[in-house]
N, C-alpha and C positions, 0 to 999 in steps of 0.2 A: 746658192747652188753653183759649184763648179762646172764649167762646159766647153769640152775638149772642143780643137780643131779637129773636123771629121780629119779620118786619116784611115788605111788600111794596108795592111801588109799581110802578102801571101806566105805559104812556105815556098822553098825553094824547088828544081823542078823533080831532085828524089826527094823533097820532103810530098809533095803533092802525089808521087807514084806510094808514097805509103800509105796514104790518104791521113796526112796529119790536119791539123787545124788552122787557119788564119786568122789573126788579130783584127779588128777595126775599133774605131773610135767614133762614136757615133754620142753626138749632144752629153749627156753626162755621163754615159756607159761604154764600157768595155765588153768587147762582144767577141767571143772563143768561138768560133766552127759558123755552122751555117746552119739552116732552117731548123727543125723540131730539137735538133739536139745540142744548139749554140749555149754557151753558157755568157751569161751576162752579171756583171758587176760593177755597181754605181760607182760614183768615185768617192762617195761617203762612204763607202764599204772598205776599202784600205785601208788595213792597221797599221802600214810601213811601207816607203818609197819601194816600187816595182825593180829587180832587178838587171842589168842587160848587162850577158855574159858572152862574148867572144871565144869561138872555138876556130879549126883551121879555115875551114869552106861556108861555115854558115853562124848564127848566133841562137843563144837561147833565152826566151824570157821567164824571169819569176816576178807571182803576184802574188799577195799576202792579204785576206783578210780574216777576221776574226773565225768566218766558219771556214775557211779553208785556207789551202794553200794549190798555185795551180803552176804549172810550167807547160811554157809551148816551145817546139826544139824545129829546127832546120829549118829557121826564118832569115832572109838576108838580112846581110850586116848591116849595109846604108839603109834599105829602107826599117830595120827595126829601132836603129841609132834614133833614124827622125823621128820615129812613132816614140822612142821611147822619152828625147826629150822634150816632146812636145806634152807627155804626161808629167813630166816631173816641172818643166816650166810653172806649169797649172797649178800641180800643187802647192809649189814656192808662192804664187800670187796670191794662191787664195788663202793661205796659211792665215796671214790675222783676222783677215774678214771671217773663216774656220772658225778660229779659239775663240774671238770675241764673239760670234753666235752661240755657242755651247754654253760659254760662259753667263751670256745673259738668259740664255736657256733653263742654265740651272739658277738664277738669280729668280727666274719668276714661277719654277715650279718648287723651290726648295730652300729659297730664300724669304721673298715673300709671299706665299702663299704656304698653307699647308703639304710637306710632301706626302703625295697620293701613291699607294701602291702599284698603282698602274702607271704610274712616270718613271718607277724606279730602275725597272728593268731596261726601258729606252732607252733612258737618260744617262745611265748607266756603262750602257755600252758606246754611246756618243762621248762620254766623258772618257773613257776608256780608251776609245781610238784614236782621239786626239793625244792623250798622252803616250800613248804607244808611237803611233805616227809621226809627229811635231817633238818628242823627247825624246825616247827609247831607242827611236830608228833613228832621227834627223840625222843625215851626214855634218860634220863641225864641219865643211868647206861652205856651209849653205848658210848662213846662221840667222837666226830669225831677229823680228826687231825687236830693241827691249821691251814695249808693250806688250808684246805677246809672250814673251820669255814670260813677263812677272803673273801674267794674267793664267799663262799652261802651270804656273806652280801652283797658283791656288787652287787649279782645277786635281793637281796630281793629289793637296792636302784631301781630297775627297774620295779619292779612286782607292778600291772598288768603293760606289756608293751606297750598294747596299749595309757596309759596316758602320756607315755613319747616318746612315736613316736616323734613327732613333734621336741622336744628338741633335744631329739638325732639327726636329718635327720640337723638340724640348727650346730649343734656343728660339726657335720659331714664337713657341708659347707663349713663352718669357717679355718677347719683343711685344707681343701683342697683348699680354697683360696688362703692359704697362701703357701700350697707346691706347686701348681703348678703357683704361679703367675709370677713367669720368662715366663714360655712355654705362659699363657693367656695374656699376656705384649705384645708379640711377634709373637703368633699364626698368625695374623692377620698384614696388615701394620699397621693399628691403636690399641692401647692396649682395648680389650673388655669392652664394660662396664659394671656394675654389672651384670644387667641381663643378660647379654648374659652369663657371665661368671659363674651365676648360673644354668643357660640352660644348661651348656657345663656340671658343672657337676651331676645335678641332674640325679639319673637313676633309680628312679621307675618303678615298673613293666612299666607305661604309662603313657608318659609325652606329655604334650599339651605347645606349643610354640608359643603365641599369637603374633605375629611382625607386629605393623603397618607399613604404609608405610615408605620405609628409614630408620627403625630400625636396620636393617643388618641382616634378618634371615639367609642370605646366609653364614656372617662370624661362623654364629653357627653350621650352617649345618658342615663347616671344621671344627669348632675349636672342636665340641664332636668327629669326628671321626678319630681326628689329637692325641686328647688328650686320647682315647679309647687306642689308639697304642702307644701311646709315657708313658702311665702308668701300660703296661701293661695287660687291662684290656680285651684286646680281642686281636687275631689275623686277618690280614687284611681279610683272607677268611671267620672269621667271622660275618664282618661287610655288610649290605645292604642300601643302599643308593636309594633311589626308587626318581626320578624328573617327573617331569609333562610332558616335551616332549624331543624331541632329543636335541635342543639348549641347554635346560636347565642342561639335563645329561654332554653332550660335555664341559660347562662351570665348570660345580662343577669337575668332575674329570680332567680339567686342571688345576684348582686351588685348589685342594688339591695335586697334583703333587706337584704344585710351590709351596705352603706352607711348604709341607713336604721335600723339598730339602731346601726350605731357613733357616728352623727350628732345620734342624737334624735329624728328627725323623726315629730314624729305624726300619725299616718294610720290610719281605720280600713280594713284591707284595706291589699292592693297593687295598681298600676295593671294592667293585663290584659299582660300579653307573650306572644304568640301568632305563629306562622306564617300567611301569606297562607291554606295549607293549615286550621289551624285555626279560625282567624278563619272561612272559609266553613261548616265543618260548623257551629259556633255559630251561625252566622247560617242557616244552614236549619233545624237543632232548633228555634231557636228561632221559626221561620218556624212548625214543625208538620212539617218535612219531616226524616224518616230513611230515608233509603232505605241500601243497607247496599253497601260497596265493593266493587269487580269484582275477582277473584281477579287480571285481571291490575294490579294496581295494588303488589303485592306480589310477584307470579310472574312474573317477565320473560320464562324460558321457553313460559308457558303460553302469554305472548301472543304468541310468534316461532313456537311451533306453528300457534297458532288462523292467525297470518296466513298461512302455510306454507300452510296444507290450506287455507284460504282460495282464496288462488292457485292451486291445485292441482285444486282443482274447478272454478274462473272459466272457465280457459282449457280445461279437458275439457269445458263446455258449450256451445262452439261454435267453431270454424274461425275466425270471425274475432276472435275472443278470445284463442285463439293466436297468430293473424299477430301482432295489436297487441300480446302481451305479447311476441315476439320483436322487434318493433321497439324495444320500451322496455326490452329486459335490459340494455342501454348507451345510453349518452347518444349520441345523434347527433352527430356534428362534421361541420363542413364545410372541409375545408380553404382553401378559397374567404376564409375570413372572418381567415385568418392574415396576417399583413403580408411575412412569409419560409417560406420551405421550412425553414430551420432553425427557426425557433418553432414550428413546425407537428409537424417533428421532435423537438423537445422535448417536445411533447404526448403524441406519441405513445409516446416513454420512458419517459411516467409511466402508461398506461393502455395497460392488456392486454387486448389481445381476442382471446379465446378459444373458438372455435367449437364446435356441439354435435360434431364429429367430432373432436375435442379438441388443433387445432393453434393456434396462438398468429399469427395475422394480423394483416397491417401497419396497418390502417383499419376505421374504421364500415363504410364501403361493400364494402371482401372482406370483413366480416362476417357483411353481409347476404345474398352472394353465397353463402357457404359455407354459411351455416344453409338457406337457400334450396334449395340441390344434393342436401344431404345430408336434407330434407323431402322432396323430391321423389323418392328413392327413387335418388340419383344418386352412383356412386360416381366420385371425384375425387381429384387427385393434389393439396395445395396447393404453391404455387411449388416444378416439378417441377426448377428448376435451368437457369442459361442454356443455350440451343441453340449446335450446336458453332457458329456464326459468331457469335463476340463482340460484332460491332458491332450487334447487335440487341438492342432491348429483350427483357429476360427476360417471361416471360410468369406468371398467377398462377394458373392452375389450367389441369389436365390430365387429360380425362376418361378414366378408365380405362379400359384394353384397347381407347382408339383414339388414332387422328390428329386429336383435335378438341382443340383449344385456346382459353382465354380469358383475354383479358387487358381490365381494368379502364383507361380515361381516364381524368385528372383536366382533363378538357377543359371547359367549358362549350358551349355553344348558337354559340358563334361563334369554335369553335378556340382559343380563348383559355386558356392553362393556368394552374393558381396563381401567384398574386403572387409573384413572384423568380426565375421559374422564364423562361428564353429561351424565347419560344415559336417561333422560327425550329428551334432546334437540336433543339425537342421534338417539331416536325414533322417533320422531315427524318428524326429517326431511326423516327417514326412510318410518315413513307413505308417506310425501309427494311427497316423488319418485316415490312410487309406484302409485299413484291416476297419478299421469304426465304420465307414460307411456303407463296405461290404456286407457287415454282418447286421448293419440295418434293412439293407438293400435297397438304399439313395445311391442316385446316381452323381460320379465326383466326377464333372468335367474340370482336365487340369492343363494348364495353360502356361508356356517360359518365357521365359527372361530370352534364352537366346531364337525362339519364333519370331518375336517384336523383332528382334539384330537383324533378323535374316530376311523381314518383310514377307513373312510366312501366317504372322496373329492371325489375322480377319478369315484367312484362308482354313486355319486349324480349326477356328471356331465355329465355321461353316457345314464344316464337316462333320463335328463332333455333337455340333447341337440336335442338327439331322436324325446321325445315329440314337441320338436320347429320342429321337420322336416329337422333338421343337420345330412346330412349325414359321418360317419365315417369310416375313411379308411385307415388304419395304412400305415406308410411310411415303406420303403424298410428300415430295419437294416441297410443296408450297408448305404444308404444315410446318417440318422442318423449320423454314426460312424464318416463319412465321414466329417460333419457340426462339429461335438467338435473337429475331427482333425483343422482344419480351426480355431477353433476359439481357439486352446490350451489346451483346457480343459483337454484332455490325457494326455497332459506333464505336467500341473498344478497339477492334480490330483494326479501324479504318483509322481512328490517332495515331496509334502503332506502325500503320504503313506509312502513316505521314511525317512520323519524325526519323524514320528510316528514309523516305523520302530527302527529306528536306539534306539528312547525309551525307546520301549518293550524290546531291548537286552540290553542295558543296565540297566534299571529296571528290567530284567531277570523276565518277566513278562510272563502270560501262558494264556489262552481265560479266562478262573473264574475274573485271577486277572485285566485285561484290563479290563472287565465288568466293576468287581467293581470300579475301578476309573474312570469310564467314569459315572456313576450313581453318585458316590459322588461328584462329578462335575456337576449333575444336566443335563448329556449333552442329548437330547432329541433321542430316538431310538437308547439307549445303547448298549441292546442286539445287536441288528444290525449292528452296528458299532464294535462291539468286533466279532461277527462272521469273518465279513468282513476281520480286520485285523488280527484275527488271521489265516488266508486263505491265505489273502497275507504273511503272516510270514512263513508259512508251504513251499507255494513256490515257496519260496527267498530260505530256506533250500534245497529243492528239486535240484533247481539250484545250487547253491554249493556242493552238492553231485554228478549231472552231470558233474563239473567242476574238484571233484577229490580235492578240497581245501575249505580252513578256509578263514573266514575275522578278523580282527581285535577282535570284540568281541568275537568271539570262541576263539582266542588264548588263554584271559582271564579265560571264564569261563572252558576249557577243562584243561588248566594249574590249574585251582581249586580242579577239582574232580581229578587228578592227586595225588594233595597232599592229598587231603582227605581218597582216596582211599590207600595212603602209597603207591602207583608206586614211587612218588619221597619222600625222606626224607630230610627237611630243614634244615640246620646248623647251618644257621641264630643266633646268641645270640645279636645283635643288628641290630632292624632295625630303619634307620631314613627315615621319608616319606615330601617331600617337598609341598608346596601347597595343605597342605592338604585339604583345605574350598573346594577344586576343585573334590575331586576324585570321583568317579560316586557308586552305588549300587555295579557291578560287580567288579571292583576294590576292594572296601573293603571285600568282601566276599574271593578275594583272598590274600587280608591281612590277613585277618582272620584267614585262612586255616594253614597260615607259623606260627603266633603265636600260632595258636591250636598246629599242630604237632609237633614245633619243639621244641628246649631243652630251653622251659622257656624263648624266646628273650625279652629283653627288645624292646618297643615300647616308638618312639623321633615321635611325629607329631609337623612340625610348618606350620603354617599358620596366611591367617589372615582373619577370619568373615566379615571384612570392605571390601576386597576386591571378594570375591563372584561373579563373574562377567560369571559364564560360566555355567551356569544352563542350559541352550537349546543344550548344550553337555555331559551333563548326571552328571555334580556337584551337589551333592547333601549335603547343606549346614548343614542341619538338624547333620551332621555326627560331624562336630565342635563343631555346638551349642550346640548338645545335646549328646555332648562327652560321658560324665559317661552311659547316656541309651544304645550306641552303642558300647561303648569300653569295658566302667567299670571304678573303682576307678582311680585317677591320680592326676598329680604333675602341674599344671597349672603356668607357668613364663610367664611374660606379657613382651615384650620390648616394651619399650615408650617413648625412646631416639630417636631421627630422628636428621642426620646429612645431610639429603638432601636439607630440605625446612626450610624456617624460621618459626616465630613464629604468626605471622599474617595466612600467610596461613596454619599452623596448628592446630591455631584456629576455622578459619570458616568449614575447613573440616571436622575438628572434630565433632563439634556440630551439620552439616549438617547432618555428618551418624549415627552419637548419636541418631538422631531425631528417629530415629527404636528400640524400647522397646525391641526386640526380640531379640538385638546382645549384645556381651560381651558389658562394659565398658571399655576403656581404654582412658587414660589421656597424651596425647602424648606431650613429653617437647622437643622444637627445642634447637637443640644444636644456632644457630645464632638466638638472639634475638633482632627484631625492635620495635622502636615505634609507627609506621606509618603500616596502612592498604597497605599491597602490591597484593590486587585481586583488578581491576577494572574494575567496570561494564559502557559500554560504549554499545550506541543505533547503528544501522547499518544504519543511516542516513547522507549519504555523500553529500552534495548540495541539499538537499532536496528530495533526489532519496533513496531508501531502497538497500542499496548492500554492504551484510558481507563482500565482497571479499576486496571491495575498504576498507573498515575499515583496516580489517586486514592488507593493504598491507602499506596504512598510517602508522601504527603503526608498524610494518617491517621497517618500511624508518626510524621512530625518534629511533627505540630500536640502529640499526645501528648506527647510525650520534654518539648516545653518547656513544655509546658501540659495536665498528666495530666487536670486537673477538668472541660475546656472542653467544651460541648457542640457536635459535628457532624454535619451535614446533608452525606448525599448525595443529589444533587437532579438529576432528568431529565425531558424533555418526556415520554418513552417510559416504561412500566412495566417493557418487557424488558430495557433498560438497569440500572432501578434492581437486577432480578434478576442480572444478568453482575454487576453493583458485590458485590450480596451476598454471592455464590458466592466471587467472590474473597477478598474481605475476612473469610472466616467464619472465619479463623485469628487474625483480631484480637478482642480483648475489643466486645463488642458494646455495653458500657454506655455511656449517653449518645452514641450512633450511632445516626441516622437516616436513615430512604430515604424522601425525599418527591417524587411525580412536581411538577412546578412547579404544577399545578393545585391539586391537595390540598394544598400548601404555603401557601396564602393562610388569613392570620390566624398562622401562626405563624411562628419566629425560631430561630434557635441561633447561638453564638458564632461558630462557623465553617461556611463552605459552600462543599462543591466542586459544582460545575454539569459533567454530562457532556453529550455527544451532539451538539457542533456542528462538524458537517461537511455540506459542499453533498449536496444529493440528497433522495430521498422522503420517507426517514426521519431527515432530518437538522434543524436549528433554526436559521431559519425551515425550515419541509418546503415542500421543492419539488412534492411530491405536489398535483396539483388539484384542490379539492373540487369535491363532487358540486356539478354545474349547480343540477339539479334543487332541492334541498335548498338552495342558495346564496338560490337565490332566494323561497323560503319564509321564509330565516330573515327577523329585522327586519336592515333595511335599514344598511349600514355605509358608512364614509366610503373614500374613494378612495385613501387613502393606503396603499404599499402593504405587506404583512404587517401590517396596524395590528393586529389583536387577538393575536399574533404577538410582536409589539415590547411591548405593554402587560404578556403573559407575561413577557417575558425581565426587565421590570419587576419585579414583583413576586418572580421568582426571584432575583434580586440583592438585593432589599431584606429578603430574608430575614435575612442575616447582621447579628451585632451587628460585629463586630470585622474579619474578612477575608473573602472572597470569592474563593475558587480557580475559574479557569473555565478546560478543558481543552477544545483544540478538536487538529481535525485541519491541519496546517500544509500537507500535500499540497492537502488541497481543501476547505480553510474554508468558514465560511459566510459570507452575506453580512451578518450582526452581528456576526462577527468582523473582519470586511474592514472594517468599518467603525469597528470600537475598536480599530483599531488607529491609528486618528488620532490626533495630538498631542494636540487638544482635549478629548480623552477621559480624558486624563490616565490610560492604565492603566497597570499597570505589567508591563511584555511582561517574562516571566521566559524567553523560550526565543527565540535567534536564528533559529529555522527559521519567525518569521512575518514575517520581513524581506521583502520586494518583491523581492529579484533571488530570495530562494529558492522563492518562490514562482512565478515567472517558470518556472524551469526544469520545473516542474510541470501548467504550463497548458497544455491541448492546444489546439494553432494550428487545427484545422480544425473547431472549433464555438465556438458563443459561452461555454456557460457548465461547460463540461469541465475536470476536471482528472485527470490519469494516475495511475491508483492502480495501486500492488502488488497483485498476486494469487497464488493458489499452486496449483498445476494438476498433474495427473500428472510430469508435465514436468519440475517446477520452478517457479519464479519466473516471473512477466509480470506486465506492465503494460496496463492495460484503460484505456480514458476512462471517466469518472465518468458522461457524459453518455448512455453505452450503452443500449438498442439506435438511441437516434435518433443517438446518431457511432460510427462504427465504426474508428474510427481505432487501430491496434492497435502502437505503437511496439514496437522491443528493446532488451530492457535491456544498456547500455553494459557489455563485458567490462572495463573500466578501472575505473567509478566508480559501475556501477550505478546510473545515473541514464537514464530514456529519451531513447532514441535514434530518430528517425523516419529518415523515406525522403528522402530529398528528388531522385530519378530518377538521381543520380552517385553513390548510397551512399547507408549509412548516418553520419547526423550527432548526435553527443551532445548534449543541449541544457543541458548544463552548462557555461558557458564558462571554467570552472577547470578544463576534464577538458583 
């Protein structure tokens, strides 16, 4: 640091009647004017020798740094001469000592070290003003010494440094290749391959570690924190190692043990590898804070109880604490918001609503109708069955032991009925219900679409029932309570608020912001629904405060504001975070907190976007893909080496999860290359009977026969599958046979894998089933594309296999991942003609979109149902010839086999 001779110089005495400014020199600054409005300038700050200009009666100075330029005028000659060359003395002195600082400056952030994004700009402008300063400006009467001359060139080959970032960070790499290539040979059993080994040494501020499956993110995770220690570059108390759960911590820090003893490397201690989970309690111990865990944190019953009787007592506290939890036992729909009567119908296929009088109704709105009747003390027939003149709309409820009838509009405010739906033909048959009941003289109470919109039903029905002469008598609360006990509803309902719960905390979400994403979501009676839960959030706290403990997410986020607040101070200078595509809102925010505080940590994320699989536990994917928004600049290494699976299956994998615009690219090269498609698709058709199990267990017996030692994976979205697989299969020798559901499957492999469970419908892969609104819109926030977390599973269950990939689907009514691999480009290899397109053709029900005619086996016999039921009710016979369905078409029955 340069540091003037104090020195000060006034203006002269009309420069002081102007009120101009005085100079002084004070320790390494230059200091313009006087109190609040002095301007000050270090002497690092000058881009070019200050100048001192000579006019008749007084002088004037200029100063030069990079953000400005300043001039001070009617200052005396002699005393601004002294001042001035007392500044410029200084800078001649200190010029080498100057360059050679810079110099070595840029020697250890950019020679040998990685350059960090955050030196660049600094260092940048330091390299800059010295060559401005010392070259650009130097007057030739002054001339510096040759060490500095040679040492300011090499500094000018760099200026600006941002154009040679790049170069330097690659020559960097280059150097360190090659010195550390014994330790990267060896780190590892197997010698790293490039990328890994430029993963290991790159250390930008923030480095993103893209590793598809079987690239080896884990040897990296050792090899940076092996190589961290073994060059020096940090001490082990420096280093954090953050893993996704307790397995995963347990495995990385025995295996960087083993590494670290089989390699040499000395180190006193080991770096920390800890869970987000324990990382927080450390960080409050350490804080002073032990507060002790909530029983539910380990009792998941205790907390499906607490919230049970929770619920249970909510709504027995007041009248309209019930109304609103009956409004909220199911998601409101509007059929209004569907684009067809058939998607609408679809909907309704997948979601059952089931009244407290326990019959299973078409819509939200007879939902509310029913629960409505049967509170009011009202007994009812539901849809008692059309009246003898067919050409009348059937009607949906029938109040017992009379003539009064009610039937439900899907009309709006201006006769308008859902989108697809003729509203000519919808009127006309509307008139002619009404003419049929008058000229019976039944009473038609009738009921819209848009009274529900306007929060007017309960109130019209009120009135209208009356006027029929229906008398109203509300049931005893406790009975009520008593009937959802019975039918589950409290216990349904209270899971429901719990994994919207669990959400909100980790979305670290508050009433405003739950609103808002329940409206951006479209979800109907937002407000309401955000009240609600935020009530039940309040307390869930409350209960935790009675208990005197934390759950899991408070450890998080209390371990947050701990470092925020400076109670604890981080040490951290490297942290590496594993799976990171997985970590939730509240985890990163306490990532965040240790890079804020602490001394500049370099930040290692590896993950990988493809595999994405844990969203409905608060992964939030957005944090990868949209790295630079949430982190900042960074260093992006892709591993695309897979030495798991060969090259057939990581082609189709590939392509499959490519098919998602929204994720990185990567280009995955199997270290073992075939010629031949090793995924085959094969139909679940055994003897002519439909049964995955029997496939699978076929195919269990040939893997055997040719390959006794191999180890096999049977693998399902569902758990009740992988039990049907068991059960079957328990006659075979069970060694080296596994049942992994595709979830729990991630991180591990076996030679062989058969994948069950993919046929269209609820519980089929992709599941047609629609997730909760509600809870959709809690979680974080996912891309458009559609099944994407879905498609990223089907990922990861494929990528399981070393050697083959058995996947067994239903050839009647696939799904639409098999519909889709079955394209040429997918290269599968289709082992069973029954997923050909004409046979599948014969199978498709004509009278909904996404049906297909399944066998069934009924008192009867045999029949054929659509896939798509209850929303198509399309019910073909099965062809006496060829056993294939047969529909109606008004002149017979026609086979839709056109071999039959």
């Amino acid at each position: 640091m340069m540091v003037f001779q104090e020195s000060v110089c006034h203006p002269t005495l009309f420069g002081r009647l102007l009120g101009l400014k005085s100079v002084r020199l004070y320790h390494d600054t230059i200091v313009i004017g006087q109190g609040r409005n002095a301007v000050t300038l270090t002497a690092d700050e000058l881009s070019a020798l200050p100048e001192y200009k000579e006019g008749w009666f007084s002088a004037r100075w200029h100063i030069y740094s990079h953000a400005r330029e300043l001039t001070v005028r009617l200052l005396p000659k002699k005393m601004l001469a002294s001042l001035h060359q007392q500044v410029v003395k200084t800078l001649i002195e200190a010029a080498p000592q100057r360059i050679k600082q810079t110099h070595l400056q840029f020697i250890t952030q950019a020679g040998s070290s990685y350059l960090r994004d955050s030196h660049i700009a600094p260092l940048s402008a330091r390299i800059a003003q010295m060559v401005a300063l010392y070259s650009e400006t130097w007057p030739a009467d002054k001339p510096l010494d040759a060490a500095s001359i040679q040492t300011l060139h090499k500094l000018q080959q760099v200026n600006p440094l941002g154009h040679y970032a790049e170069a330097l960070r690659a020559r960097y790499e280059t150097l360190q290749l090659e010195a550390q290539r014994h330790f990267l040979d060896n780190v590892e059993a197997n010698p790293l391959t490039l990328a890994q080994r430029q993963a290991v040494i790159r250390n930008n501020d923030h480095n993103l570690v893209l590793a598809a499956a079987g690239t080896g993110k884990t040897s990296v995770m050792v090899g940076k924190a092996l190589s961290l220690l073994a060059t020096g570059q940090a001490h082990p108390s420096q280093i954090l190692i953050l893993a996704y759960n307790s397995a995963a911590a347990a495995e990385l820090k025995a295996r960087i043990q083993q590494r670290a003893t089989d390699t040499g490397v000395p180190c006193e201690g080991r770096p920390a590898v800890m869970t987000f989970h324990a990382l927080g309690r450390h960080i409050l111990h350490q804080s002073g804070i032990t507060p002790a865990l909530s029983v539910f944190t380990h009792n998941k019953q205790a907390l499906e109880e607490w919230a049970t009787e929770w619920l249970k007592q909510d709504i027995a506290h007041s009248d309209q604490q019930l109304h609103t939890f009956m409004q909220m036992l199911y998601q409101p729909v509007d059929p209004f918001r569907f684009d067809s009567p058939a998607h609408y119908e679809a909907y309704l296929r997948d979601t059952e609503y089931r009244s407290l009088q326990g019959e299973r109704v078409k819509g939200y709105q007879a939902l509310l109708i029913a629960n409505w009747l049967y509170m009011q003390g009202i007994d009812y027939t539901y849809a008692p069955g059309p009246p003898a003149n067919s050409a009348i709309a059937p009607v949906d409820f029938q109040i017992t032991g009379t003539q009064v009838y009610l039937v439900h509009h899907t009309l709006d405010r201006h006769q308008q009925p859902q989108p697809g739906v003729e509203k000519a033909a919808y009127l006309r048959l509307l008139s002619e219900t009404r003419k049929w009941y008058r000229a019976e003289q039944a009473t038609l109470i009738e009921t819209f679409h848009y009274q529900w919109s306007e929060g007017q039903l309960t109130s019209v029905l009120k009135t209208q029932l009356s006027k029929a002469g229906i008398r109203l008598q509300a049931r005893d609360k406790a009975d009520i309570i008593a009937r959802l006990e019975e039918q589950n509803a409290l216990e349904l309902a209270a899971q429901r608020f719990l994994s919207c719960l669990q959400a909100i905390r980790m979305e670290q979400l508050d009433e405003t912001a739950i609103a808002t994403r329940l409206q951006q979501h479209g979800v109907i009676n937002a407000e309401l629904y955000a009240q609600v839960l935020a009530h039940f959030h309040r307390a869930y706290q409350n209960e935790l405060s009675v208990q005197q403990a934390i759950d899991f997410d408070d450890m998080i986020s209390r371990a947050t504001t701990c470092v925020e607040n400076a109670q604890w101070k981080p040490g951290y200078r490297h942290i590496l975070v594993d799976e990171f595509q997985d970590i939730s809102t509240s985890r990163m925010a306490l990532l965040k907190s240790l890079l804020e505080q602490g001394p500049a940590p370099i930040l290692t994320a590896v993950g990988d976007d493809w595999q994405a699989i844990y969203r409905f536990s608060g992964g939030k994917l957005a944090l990868t893909t949209e790295f630079e928004r949430y982190v900042g600049s960074h260093t992006v290494t892709r591993l695309e080496k897979t030495f798991r699976y060969n090259s057939s299956i990581a082609h189709t994998a590939g392509q499959f999860v490519m098919a998602n615009p929204y994720q990185y690219k990567k280009r995955v090269d199997a270290h073992e290359q075939v010629d031949e498609a090793q995924i085959y698709l094969l139909d679940d058709l055994v003897y002519g009977q439909q049964d995955a199990t029997q496939r699978a267990k076929h195919i269990v017996a040939a893997i055997r026969k040719k390959s006794p030692g191999d180890s096999i994976a049977i693998m399902a979205r569902y758990r009740f599958l992988l039990e049907d697989a068991r059960t079957t299969l328990q006659p075979l020798s069970q060694d080296n046979l596994f049942y992994w559901t595709f979830h729990g499957a991630k991180g591990l492999e076996a030679d062989h894998c058969i994948l069950l469970g993919f046929n269209h419908g609820k519980l089929g892969f992709p599941s047609q089933n629609k997730a909760d609104i509600l809870l959709e819109a809690l979680l974080p926030a996912q891309d458009e594309f559609a099944y994407a977390e879905e498609r990223r599973l089907f990922y990861v269950a494929l990528t399981r296999a070393r050697h083959k990939c058995y996947i067994i689907a239903d050839p009647l009514a696939p799904s639409a991942f098999i519909t889709e691999l079955t394209e040429p480009s997918y290269q599968v290899n289709i082992a069973s003609d029954t997923f050909t397109e004409a046979f599948r053709a014969v199978y498709k029900c004509p009278s909904c979109d996404s049906g297909y005619y399944k066998k069934r086996k009924g008192q009867y016999g045999e029949y054929y149902q659509c896939s798509a039921q209850p929303g198509c009710s399309s019910k073909p016979r099965m062809c006496k010839t060829c056993s294939a369905p047969a529909i109606n078409t008004g002149n017979g029955w026609l086979c839709r086999n056109p071999a039959c």
